[in-house]
C-alpha positions in Angstrom: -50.5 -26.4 -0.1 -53.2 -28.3 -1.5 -55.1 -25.2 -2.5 -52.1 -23.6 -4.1 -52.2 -26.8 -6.3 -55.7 -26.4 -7.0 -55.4 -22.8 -7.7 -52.6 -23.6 -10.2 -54.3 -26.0 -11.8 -57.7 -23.8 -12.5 -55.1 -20.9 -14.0 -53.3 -23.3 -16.5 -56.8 -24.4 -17.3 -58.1 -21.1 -17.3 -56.3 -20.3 -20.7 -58.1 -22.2 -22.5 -61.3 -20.6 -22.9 -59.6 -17.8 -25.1 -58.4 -18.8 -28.2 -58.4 -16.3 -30.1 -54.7 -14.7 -31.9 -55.6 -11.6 -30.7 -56.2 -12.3 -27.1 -54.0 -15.6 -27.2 -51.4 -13.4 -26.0 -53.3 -11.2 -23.5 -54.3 -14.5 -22.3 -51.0 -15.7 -21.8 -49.9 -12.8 -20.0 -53.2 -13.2 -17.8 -51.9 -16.5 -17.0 -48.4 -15.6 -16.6 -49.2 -13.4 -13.5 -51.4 -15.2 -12.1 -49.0 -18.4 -12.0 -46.3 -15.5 -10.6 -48.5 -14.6 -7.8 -49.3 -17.5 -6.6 -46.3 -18.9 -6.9 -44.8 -15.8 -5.0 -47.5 -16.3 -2.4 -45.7 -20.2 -2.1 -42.4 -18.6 -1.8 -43.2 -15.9 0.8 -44.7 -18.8 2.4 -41.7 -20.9 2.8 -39.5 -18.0 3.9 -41.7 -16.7 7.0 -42.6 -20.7 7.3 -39.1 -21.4 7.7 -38.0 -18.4 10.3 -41.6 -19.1 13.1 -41.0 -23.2 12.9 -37.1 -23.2 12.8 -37.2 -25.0 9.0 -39.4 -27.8 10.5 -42.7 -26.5 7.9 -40.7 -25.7 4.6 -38.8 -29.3 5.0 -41.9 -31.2 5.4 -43.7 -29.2 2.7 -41.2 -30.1 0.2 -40.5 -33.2 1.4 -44.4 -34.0 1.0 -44.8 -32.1 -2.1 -42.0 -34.5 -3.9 -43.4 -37.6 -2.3 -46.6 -36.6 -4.0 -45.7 -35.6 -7.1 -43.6 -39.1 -7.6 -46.5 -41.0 -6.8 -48.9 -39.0 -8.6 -45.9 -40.1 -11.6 -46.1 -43.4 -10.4 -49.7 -43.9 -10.7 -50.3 -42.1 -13.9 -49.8 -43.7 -16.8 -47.6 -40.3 -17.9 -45.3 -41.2 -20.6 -41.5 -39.9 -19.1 -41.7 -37.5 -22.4 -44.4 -35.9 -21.0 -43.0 -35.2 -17.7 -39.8 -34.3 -19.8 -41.1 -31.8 -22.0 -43.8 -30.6 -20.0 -43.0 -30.3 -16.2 -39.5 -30.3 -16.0 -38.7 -26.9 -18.4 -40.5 -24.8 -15.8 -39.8 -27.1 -12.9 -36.3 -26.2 -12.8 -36.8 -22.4 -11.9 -40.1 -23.3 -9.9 -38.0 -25.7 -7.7 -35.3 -23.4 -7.4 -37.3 -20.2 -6.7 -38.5 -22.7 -3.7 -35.4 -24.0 -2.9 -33.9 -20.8 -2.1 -37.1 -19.2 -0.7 -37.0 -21.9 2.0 -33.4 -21.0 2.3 -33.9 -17.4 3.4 -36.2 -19.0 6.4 -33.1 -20.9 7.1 -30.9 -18.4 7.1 -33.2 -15.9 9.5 -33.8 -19.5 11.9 -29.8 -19.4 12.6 -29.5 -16.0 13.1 -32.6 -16.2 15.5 -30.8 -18.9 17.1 -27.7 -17.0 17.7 -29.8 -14.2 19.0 -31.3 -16.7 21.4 -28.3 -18.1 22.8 -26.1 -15.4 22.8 -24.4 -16.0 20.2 -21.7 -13.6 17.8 -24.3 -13.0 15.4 -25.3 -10.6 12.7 -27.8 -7.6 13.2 -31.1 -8.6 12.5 -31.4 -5.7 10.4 -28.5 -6.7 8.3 -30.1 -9.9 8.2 -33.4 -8.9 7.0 -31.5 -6.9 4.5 -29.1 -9.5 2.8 -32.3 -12.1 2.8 -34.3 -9.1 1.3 -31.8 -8.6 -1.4 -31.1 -12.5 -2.5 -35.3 -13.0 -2.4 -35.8 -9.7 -4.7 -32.5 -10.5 -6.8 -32.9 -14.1 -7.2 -36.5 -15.8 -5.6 -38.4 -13.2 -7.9 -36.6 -13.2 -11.4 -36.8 -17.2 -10.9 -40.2 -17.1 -10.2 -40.9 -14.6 -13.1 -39.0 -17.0 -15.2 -41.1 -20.0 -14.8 -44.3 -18.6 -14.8 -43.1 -17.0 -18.0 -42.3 -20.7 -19.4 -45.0 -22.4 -18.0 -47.6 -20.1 -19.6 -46.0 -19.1 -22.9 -43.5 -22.3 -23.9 -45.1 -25.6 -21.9 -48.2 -25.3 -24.2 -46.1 -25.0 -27.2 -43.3 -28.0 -26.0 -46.9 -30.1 -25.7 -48.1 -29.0 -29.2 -44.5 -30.3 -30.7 -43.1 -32.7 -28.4 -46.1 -34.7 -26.5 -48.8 -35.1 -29.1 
């Protein structure tokens, strides 16, 4: 997770070095993807996390990832505007792209379960299916969403809010 954080961090930065009105944009959209794929990569992690360790990875990953980030806050001497305006606008489809990516692992653990133990169950193929359908319908627009916010509007919330 640790270099999913660092890779983050080197594409926000990244968008700096073009500044441009031209290529501000093109920029932007460079970044934009980027945060989308690796933030996709995080989610696809967390769904086959959650179905080979039965939910144990995904729950300590996010239960690590929020015990770091609140001390990192505690730490820091980060104004709460900052954190406000800045990490929270994307935070709350980034969170709930993860959320429900972890979710889906869930969901596949139980019916694995079932399968295990005999269970009434439904068909792994229907399973696969419906947790196809809710990560395409809902994992990926959310995901699209905040790397859309985090590239295009968290630099502009700074500009107005934070400085």
């Amino acid at each position: 997770m640790s270099g999913f954080s660092q890779s983050k961090q080197d594409i926000v930065t990244s968008i700096r070095t073009q500044t441009t009105s031209s290529s501000y944009f093109w920029a932007h959209m460079r970044t934009t993807g980027l945060l989308f794929l690796n933030n996709i990569k995080v989610n696809l992690l967390f769904s086959v996390l959650g179905v080979l360790s039965f939910m144990a990875f995904p729950t300590i990953i996010l239960t690590v990832n929020s015990f770091v980030m609140a001390a990192a806050l505690a730490v820091s001497n980060m104004p709460f505007k900052v954190l406000f305006f800045c990490i929270m606008p994307h935070g709350i489809f980034e969170l709930s792209s993860w959320f429900l990516a972890a979710a889906i692992g869930f969901y596949f653990s139980i019916n694995l379960c079932e399968i295990y133990l005999k269970k009434p169950h439904d068909s792994v193929k229907y399973v696969f299916k419906n947790a196809g359908i809710c990560f395409l319908l809902f994992v990926v627009p959310l995901t699209v969403i905040a790397a859309f916010v985090e590239a295009f509007l968290t630099p502009e919330i700074y500009k107005w809010f934070v400085k």
